[in-house]
C-alpha positions in Angstrom: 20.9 -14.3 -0.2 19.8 -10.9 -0.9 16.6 -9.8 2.1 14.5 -7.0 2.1 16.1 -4.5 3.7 18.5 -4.7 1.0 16.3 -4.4 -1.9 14.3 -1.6 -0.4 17.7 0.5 0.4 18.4 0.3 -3.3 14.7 0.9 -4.2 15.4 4.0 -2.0 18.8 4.8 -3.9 17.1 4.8 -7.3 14.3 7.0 -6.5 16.1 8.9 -4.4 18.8 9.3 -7.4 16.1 10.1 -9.8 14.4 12.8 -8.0 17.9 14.1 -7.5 18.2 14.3 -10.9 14.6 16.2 -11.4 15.3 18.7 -8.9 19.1 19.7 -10.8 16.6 21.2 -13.3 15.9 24.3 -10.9 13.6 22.5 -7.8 16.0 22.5 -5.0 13.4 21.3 -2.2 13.1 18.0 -4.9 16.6 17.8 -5.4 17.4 18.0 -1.7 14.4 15.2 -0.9 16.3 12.7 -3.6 19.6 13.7 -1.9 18.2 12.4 1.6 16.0 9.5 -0.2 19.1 8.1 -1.5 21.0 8.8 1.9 18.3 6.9 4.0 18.7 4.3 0.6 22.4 3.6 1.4 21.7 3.1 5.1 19.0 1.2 4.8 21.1 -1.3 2.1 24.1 -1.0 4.5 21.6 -2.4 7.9 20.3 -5.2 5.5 24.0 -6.6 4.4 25.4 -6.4 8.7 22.0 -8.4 8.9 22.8 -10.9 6.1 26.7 -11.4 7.5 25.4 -11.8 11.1 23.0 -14.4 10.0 25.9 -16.3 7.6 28.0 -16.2 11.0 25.7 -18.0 13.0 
């Protein structure tokens, strides 16, 4: 069962990929924001699947 956290983190992966992307062309300040939106995107996914294997263990 997939829960919000998890599906937000990856929402936060892709944008944060994308404006990654959009900054490569020559905005490093966007570049660097996508960097850190998809950073925050991995830990958010990361909290969300320790919360889905703590609630299958109980």
């Amino acid at each position: 069962m997939v829960n919000k956290d998890q599906v937000a983190g990856v929402a936060k992966q892709v944008k944060g990929s994308v404006k990654e992307a959009a900054g490569k062309t020559g905005n490093r300040q966007t570049q660097a924001e996508g960097t850190a939106d998809r950073i925050a995107g991995k830990v958010q996914k990361a909290y969300g699947d320790v919360k889905d294997k703590v609630r299958k263990a109980l």
